[in-house]
N, C-alpha and C positions, 0 to 999 in steps of 0.2 A: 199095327195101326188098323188092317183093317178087320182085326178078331176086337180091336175096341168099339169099333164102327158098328159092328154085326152086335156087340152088347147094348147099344145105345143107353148106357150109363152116363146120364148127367156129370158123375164127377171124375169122368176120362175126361170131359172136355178141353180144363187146362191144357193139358198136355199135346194135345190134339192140337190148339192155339197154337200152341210153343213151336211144334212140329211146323205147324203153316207157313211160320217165318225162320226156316231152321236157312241156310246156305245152301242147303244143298239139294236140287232143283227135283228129284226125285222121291225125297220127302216131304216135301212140300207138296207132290203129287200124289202121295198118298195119304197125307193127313187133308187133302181137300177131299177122297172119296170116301176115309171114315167119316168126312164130316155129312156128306151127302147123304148117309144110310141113317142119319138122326130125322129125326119128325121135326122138322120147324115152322105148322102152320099153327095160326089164333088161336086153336085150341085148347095149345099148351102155353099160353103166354103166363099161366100161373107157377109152370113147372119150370120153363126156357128164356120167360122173358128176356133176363139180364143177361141170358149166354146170348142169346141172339140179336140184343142189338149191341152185344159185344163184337161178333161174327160179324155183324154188318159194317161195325167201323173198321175190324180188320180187315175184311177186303177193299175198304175206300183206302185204307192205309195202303197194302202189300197189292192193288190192282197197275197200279203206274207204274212201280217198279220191278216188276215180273219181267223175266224176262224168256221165260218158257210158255210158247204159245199154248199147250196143252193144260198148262195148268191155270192160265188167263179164262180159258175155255169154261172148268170147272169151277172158277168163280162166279162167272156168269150163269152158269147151268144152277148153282146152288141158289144166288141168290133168287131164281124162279121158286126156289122152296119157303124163301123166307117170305112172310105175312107179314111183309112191313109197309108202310107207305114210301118210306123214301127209298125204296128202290127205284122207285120208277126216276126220281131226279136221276141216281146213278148211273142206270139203264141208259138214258137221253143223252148222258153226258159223254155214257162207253161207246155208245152210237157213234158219234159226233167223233172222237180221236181213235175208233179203232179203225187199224189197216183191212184190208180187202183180206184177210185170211180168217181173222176175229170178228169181223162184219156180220157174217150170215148167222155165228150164234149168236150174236147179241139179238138181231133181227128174228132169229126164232125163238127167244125166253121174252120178246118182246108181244111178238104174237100168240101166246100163252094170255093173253088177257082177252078178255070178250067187250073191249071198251073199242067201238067203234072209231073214236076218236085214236086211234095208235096212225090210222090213217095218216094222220096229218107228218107223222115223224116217218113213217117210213114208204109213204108214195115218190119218194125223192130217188130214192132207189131201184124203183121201177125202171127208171131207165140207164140203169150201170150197163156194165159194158163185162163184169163179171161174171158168167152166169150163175154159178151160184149165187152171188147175192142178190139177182132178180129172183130164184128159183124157190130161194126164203122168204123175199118179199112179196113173191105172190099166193106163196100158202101161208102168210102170217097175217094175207086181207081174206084168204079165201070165204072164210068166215063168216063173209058179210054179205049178203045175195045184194044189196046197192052199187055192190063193186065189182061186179064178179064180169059184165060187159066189158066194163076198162080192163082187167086182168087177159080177160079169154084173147083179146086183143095183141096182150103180152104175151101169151102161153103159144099161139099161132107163129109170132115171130122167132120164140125157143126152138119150134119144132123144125123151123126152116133151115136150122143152125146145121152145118157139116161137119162142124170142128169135134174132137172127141170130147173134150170138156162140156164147152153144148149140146151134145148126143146125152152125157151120161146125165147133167142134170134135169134136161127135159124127160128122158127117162122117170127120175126120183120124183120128179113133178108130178108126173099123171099116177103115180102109185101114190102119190100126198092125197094129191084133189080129190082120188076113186072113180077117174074116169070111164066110165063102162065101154065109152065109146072108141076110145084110143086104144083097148085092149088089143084089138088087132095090129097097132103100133109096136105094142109089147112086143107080140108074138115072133112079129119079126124079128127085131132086135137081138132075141135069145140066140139067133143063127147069124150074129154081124162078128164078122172078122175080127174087130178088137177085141181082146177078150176085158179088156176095162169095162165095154160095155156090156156085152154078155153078161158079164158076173152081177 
């Protein structure tokens, strides 16, 4: 699967499909990463069209009943590839019924868009109690210098955090943002006892 991936031959694709919805949870995880190493933006809507908003119904199809978070993951990561409009209804909708583990990448193929307006679907999340999914949702607005006051506000309250989970994500935070100025935050860090966070 993924020496078909690496061909990106149009007429592997069938198979590739087939694969997506095979039983068994490890094929399906690799026919979602040959599917990942194909081009699916406008470009080729002449060449890929019909495969891809084939791809698009199979994952509205096989997304609810997945039952390997890793491979829910690569559905969402792909669909950030496809140049379709109705991802975005699917995106809102995976928002809305995914659990706290799926959360944060829905929230970061969500923040792949430079539409100010995402604002509106994922300022809700600001105040989780996950860190990572505030850690997504604050580099999925970072984007936006109208926002960046309300975030810095959130990012102060991550830093306060003792817990290692909140150490490790405020960490990935300030290497997101390019904080020049937390750098000496870093620095530390590299010499903190957990090695979760260290690494």
């Amino acid at each position: 699967l993924l020496t078909l991936g690496s061909l990106h031959d149009p007429e592997s694709l069938p198979i590739i499909f087939q694969c997506m919805q095979d039983q068994d949870a490890d094929l399906r995880f690799h026919a979602l990463k040959a599917l990942r190493a194909y081009d699916w933006n406008n470009e080729q809507l002449m060449d890929n069209g019909f495969s891809r908003f084939h791809l698009l119904n199979l994952i509205r199809k096989c997304f609810p009943a997945e039952s390997a978070i890793k491979n829910k993951i690569l559905m969402v990561e792909l669909l950030a590839q496809i140049d379709h409009e109705h991802i975005i209804e699917f995106l809102v909708e995976a928002l809305n019924l995914a659990d706290d583990e799926l959360k944060p990448y829905v929230i970061r193929t969500i923040g792949r868009f430079s539409d100010p307006h995402i604002h509106y679907y994922i300022a809700p999340y600001l105040e989780s109690n996950n860190a990572w999914i505030q850690v997504y949702s604050i580099c999925a607005l970072w984007q936006f210098p109208s926002y960046r006051l309300e975030l810095l506000v959130k990012i102060v309250q991550l830093m306060n955090r003792r817990d290692t989970i909140g150490i490790q994500a405020s960490t990935y935070l300030l290497g997101e943002i390019r904080s020049a100025q937390e750098q000496k935050v870093l620095l530390q860090r590299l010499d903190y006892p957990d090695q979760a966070i260290s690494i």
